[in-house]
C-alpha positions as CSV (number, residue, x, y, z in Angstrom):
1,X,21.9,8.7,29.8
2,X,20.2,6.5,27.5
3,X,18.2,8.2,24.3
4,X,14.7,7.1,24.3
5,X,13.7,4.4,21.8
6,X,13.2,5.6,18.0
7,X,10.1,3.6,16.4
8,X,10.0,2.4,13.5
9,X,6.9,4.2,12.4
10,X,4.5,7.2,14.0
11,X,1.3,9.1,12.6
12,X,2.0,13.0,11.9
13,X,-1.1,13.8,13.7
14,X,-1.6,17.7,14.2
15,X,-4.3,20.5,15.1
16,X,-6.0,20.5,12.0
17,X,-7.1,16.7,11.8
18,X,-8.0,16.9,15.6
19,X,-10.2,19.7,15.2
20,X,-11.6,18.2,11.6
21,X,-12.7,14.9,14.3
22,X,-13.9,17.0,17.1
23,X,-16.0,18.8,14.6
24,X,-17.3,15.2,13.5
25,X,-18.1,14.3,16.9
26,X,-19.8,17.4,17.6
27,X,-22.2,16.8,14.5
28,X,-23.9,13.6,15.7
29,X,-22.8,12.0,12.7
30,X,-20.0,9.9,13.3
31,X,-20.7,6.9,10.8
32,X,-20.3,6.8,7.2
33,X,-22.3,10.3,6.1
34,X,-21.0,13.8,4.7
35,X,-17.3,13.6,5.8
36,X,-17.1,10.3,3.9
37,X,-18.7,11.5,0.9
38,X,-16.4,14.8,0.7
39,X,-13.7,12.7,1.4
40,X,-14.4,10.7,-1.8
41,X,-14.6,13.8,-3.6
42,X,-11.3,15.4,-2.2
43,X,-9.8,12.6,-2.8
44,X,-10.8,12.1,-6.7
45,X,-9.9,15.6,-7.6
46,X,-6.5,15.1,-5.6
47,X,-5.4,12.2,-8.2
48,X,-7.2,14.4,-11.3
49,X,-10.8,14.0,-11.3
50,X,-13.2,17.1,-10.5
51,X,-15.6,17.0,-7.8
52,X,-19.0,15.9,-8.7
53,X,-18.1,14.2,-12.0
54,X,-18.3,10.4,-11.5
55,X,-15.3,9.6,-14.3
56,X,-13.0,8.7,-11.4
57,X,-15.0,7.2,-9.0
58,X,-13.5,7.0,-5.2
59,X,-15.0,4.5,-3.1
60,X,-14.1,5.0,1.0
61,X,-13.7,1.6,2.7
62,X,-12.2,0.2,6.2
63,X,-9.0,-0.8,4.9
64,X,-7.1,-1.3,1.9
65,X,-7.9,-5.4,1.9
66,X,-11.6,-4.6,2.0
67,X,-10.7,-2.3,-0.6
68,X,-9.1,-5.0,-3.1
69,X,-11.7,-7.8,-2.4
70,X,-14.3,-5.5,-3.3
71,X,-12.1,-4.8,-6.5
72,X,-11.9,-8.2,-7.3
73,X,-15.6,-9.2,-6.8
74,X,-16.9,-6.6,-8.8
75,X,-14.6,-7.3,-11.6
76,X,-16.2,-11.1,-11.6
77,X,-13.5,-12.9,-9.9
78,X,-14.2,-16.7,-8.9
79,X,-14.4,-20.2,-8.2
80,X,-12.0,-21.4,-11.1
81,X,-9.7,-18.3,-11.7
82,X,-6.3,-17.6,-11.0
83,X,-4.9,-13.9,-9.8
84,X,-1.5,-13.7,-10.7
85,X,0.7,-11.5,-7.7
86,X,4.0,-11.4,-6.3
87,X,5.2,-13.7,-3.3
88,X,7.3,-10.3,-1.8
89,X,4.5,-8.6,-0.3
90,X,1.8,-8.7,2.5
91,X,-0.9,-11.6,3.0
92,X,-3.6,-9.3,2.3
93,X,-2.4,-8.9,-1.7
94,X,-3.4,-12.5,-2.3
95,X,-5.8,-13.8,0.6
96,X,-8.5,-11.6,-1.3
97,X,-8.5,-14.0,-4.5
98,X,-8.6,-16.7,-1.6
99,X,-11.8,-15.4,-0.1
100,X,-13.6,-15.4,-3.5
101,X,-12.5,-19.5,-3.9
102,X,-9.9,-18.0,-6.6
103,X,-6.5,-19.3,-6.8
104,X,-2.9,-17.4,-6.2
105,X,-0.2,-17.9,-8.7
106,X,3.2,-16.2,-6.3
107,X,5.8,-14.9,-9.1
108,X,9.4,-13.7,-8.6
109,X,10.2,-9.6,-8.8
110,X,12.9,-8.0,-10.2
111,X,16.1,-8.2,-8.4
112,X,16.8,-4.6,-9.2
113,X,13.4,-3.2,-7.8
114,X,11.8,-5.9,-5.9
115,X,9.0,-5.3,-7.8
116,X,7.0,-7.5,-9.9
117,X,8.8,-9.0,-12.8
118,X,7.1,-8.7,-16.0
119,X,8.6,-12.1,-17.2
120,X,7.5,-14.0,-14.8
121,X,4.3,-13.1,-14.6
122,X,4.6,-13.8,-18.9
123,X,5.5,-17.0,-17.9
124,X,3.0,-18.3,-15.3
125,X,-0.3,-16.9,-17.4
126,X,-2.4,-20.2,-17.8
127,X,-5.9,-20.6,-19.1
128,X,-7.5,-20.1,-15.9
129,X,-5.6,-16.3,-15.3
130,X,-8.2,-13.4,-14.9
131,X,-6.4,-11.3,-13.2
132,X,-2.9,-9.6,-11.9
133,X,-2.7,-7.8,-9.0
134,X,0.6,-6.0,-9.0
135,X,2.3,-4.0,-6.0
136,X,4.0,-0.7,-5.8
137,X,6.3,-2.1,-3.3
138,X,8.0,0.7,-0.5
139,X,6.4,3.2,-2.7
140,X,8.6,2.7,-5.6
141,X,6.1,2.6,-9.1
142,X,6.0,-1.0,-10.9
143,X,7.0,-1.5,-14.2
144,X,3.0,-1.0,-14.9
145,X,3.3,-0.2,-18.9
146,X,5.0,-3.6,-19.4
147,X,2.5,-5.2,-16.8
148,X,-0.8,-3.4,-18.9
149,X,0.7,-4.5,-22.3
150,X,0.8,-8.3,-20.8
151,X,-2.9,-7.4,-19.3
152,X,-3.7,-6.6,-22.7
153,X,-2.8,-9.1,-24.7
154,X,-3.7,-12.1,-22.8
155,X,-7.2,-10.2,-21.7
156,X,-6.7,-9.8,-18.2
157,X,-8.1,-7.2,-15.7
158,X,-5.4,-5.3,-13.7
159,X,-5.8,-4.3,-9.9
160,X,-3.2,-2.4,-8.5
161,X,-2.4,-2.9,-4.5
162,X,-1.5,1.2,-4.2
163,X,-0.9,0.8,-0.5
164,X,2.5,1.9,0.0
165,X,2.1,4.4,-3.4
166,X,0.2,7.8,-2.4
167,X,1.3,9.9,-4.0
168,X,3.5,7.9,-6.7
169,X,3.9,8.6,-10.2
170,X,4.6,6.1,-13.1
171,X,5.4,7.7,-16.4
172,X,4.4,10.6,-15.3
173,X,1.0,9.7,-14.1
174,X,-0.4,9.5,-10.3
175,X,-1.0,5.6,-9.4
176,X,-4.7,5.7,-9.6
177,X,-4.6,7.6,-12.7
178,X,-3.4,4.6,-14.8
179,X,-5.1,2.3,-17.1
180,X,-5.5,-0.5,-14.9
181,X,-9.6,-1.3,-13.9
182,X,-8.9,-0.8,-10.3
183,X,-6.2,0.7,-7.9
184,X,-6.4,0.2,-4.0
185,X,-4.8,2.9,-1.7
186,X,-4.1,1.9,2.3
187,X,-4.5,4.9,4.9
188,X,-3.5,2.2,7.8
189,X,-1.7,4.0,10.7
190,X,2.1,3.7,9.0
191,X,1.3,4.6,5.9
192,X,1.9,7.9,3.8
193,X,-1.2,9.7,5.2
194,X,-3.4,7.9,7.5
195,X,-7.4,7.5,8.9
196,X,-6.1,5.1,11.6
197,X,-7.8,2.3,9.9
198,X,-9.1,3.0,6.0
199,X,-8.2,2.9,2.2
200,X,-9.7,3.9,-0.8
201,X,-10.7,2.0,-4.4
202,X,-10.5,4.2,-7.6
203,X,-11.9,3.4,-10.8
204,X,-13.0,4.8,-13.9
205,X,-15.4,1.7,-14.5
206,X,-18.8,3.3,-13.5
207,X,-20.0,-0.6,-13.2
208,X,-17.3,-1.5,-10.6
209,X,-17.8,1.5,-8.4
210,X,-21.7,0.8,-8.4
211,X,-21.0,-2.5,-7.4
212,X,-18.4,-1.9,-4.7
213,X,-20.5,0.7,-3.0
214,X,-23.6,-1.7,-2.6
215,X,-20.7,-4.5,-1.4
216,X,-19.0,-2.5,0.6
217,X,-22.4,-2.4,3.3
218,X,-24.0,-5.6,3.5
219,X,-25.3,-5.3,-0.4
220,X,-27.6,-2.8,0.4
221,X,-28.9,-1.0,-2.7
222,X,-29.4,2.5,-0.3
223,X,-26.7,3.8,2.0
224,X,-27.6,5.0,5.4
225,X,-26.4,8.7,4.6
226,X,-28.7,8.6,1.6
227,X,-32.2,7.4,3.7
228,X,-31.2,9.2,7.2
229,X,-31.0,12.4,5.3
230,X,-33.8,12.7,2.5
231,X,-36.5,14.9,2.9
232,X,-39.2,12.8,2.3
233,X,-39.7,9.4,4.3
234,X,-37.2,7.2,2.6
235,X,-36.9,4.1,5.1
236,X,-36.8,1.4,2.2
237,X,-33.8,-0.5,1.0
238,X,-33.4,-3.6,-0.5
239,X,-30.3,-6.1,-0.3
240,X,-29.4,-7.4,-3.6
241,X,-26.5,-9.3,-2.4
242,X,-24.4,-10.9,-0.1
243,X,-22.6,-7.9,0.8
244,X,-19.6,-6.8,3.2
245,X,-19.3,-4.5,6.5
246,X,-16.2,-2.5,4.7
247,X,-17.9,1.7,5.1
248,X,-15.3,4.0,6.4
249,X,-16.5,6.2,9.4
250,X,-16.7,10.1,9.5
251,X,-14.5,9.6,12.1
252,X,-11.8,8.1,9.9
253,X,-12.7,10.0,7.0
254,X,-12.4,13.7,9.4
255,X,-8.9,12.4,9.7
256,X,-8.3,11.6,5.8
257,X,-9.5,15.0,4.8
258,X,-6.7,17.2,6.7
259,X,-4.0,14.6,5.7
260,X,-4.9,14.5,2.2
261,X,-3.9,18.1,2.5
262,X,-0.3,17.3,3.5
263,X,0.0,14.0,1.1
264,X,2.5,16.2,-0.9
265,X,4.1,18.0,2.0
266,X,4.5,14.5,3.7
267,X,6.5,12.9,0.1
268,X,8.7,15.7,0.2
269,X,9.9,14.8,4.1
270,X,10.3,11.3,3.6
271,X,12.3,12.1,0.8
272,X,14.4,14.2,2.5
273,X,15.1,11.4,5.2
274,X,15.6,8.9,1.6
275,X,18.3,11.5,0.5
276,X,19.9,12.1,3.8
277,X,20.3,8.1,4.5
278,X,21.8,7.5,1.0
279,X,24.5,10.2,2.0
280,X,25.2,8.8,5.3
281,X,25.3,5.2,4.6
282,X,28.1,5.7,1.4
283,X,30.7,3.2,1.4
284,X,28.9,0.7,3.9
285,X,28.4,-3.0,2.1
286,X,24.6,-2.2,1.2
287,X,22.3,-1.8,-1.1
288,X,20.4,1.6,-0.9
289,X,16.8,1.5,-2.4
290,X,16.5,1.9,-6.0
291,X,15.4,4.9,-7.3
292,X,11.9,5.7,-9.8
293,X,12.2,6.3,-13.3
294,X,13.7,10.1,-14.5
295,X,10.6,12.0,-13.8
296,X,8.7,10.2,-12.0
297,X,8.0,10.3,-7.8
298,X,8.8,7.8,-5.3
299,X,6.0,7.9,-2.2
300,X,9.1,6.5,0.5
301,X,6.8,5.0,2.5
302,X,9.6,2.1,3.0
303,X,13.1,2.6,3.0
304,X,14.5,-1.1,2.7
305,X,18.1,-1.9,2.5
306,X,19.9,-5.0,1.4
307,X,23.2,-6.1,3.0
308,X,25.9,-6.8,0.2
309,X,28.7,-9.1,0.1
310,X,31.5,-8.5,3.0
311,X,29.1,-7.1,5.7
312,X,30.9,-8.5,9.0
313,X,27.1,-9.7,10.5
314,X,23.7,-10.9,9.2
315,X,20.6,-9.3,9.3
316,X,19.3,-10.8,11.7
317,X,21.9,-9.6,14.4
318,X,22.3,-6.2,12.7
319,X,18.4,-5.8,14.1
320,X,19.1,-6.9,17.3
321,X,22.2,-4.3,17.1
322,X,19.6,-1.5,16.3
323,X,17.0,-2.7,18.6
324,X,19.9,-2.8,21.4
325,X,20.4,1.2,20.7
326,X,17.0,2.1,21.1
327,X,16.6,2.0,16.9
328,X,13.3,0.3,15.9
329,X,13.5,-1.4,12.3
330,X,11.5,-4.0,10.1
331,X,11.4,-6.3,7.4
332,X,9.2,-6.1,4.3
333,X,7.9,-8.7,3.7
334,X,9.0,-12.5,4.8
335,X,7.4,-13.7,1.4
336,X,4.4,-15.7,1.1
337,X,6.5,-18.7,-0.5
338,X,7.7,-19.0,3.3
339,X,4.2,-18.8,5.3
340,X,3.0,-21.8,5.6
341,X,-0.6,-21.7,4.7
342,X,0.7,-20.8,0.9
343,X,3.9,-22.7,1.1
344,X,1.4,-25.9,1.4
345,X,-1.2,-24.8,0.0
346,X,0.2,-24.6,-3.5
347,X,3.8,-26.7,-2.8
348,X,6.1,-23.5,-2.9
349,X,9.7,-24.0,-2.6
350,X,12.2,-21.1,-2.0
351,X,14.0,-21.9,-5.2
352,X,11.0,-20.9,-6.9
353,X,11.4,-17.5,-6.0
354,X,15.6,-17.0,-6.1
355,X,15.2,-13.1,-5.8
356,X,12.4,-12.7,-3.4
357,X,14.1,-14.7,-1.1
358,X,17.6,-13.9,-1.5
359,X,16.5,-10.2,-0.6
360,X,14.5,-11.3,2.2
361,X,17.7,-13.0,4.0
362,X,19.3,-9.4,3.3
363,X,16.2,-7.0,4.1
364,X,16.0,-4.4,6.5
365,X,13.8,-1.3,6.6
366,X,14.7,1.9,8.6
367,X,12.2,4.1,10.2
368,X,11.2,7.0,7.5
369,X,8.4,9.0,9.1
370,X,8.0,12.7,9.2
371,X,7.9,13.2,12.6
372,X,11.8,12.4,12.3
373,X,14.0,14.8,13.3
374,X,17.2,15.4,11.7
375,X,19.1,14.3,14.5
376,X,17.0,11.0,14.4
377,X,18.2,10.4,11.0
378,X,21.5,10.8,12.2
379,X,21.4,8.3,14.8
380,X,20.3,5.8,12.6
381,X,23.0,6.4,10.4
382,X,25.7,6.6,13.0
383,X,24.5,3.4,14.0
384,X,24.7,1.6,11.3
385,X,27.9,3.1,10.3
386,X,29.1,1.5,13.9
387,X,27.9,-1.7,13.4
388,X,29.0,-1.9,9.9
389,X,32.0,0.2,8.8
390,X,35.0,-2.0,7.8
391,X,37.5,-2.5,10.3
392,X,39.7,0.1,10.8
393,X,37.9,2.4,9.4
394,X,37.0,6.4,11.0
């Protein structure tokens, strides 16, 4: 008898956030009202802050691209300027410059991490750079104090895209702790906890977060919680710019409060699955992901491997092996240099980009979820071991 199919990704949805919804549904409020605003709040003193003091603000939005453009906006981005990001990441990472008339400049990462390369974004700084938007790619920490020394000394504003990096430490620090202006989280329903749809903005700029939360609804200078619930008729508002639709619901946010509960408890399993893999895939012609810094915590929300030299088949067909035995896998990311709306756009040739796109033609990523079970993981690996083991071999 067949096994059933193994996805590549699945929620860990239990009692507690299902009761934390119903409750929201119960209440009439279902829009973006109290559960929003404690989520904020639970969410700030998660990464350090205390609740009620405004020195790390937390700004719920719809997704972790609404999340980045607001960043960007607020921090004066335009017509004119340059973002500096890596081509080995999701669309979303740059198409926010794009959607303030800003323009991407795609670096290479490091061939080690796949991370942005701090040399290479040295090297493509130009007059017009105003910002760099590195990514915590698969979970896995940039080199962020080499990328804030280069923010620093060429006066650039730093926005991290945090969406694969809850809960990540660099040096020792939480992402969203760090000195960057801005860090964007993604609760998207494969990510490390999840609202279905959501993400979160952190700053410590007080300006930023006043002007995200009057972007983030339609540039309203009142939020609907704040006039549905005073005391005293409070129907005025005024719109003081051309604002977004990017609230989060109480819906969403009843779901963000349980699993913001279980951030840590979630890490821990996908590390376990991390540790198991790297044990059972020993001696196979790959490259196991590269581990964080001594001290410092990897979030595992991507476990991508590379094939090496002497694997007997490409990675295409090892897919198509894995998809054949019921295994459910990915690849993170084709880069941007290949799409075609940045490849013309801005004349990108693959030889621009040698190690984004030399690990692309060797990128795979296995499921890493917590609603694995241990015999999951070990049909994963005996599969691979199958398809990949050298001849001959037990």
């Amino acid at each position: 008898m067949s096994l059933p199919f193994l996805p590549f990704a699945l929620p860990d949805i239990g009692d507690e956030e299902i009761a934390e919804v119903v409750d929201t549904l119960k209440s009439g409020w279902v829009t973006t009202g109290p559960k929003a605003q404690r989520f904020e709040a639970e969410f700030s003193a998660f990464l350090g802050g205390r609740v009620g003091d405004n020195s790390l603000h937390a700004i719920a939005v719809n997704s972790a691209t609404a999340g980045l453009h607001l960043a960007l906006e607020g921090l004066g981005i335009g017509p004119g300027d340059e973002v500096i990001t890596t081509t080995h990441t999701f669309t979303a990472t740059a198409e926010v410059a794009r959607y303030l008339g800003a323009d991407v400049r795609l670096v290479d990462i490091d061939p080690a991490t796949l991370n942005l390369d701090p040399s290479a974004v040295e090297a493509a700084i130009t007059p017009r750079t105003k910002a760099l938007l590195p990514v915590h790619y698969g979970g896995l920490a940039a080199d962020m104090p080499a990328l804030l020394d280069i923010a620093r000394r060429h006066g650039l504003k730093v926005v991290e895209d945090a969406a694969h990096a809850l809960p990540t430490t660099c040096a020792g620090r939480l992402v969203g702790t760090l000195d960057s202006d801005a860090t964007v989280f993604s609760f998207y329903a494969n990510k490390t906890m999840t609202t279905g749809e959501g993400g979160m903005l952190v700053t410590r700029d007080a300006a930023l977060a006043k002007r995200a939360r009057v972007m983030r609804l339609h540039g309203m200078n009142r939020d609907a919680f704040d006039r549905y619930t005073a005391k005293v008729p409070s129907w005025y508002y005024e719109v003081v710019a051309p604002g977004f639709k990017y609230n989060l619901t109480d819906i969403a946010a009843a779901l963000g409060l349980q699993q913001l509960k279980k951030v840590q408890a979630f890490q821990q399993a996908r590390q376990r699955i991390a540790e198991a893999y790297d044990a059972g895939l020993a001696g196979l012609p790959l490259l196991t992901p590269p581990r964080p810094r001594s001290g410092d915590q990897h979030a595992w929300h991507l476990y991508p491997l590379r094939l090496a030299a002497g694997a007997p088949l490409d990675r295409d067909a090892l897919i198509e092996r894995l998809f054949a035995q019921g295994i459910g896998c990915s690849v993170h990311y084709i880069p941007l240099h290949r799409h075609p709306y940045w490849r013309e756009r801005y004349q990108l040739r693959a030889e621009d980009f040698p190690h984004s796109d030399h690990a692309y033609r060797h990128l795979l990523s296995l499921p890493i979820y917590t609603r694995m079970q241990p015999a999951d993981v070990q049909r994963v690996i005996e599969a691979l071991r199958a398809a990949l083991a050298p001849a001959g071999a037990a």
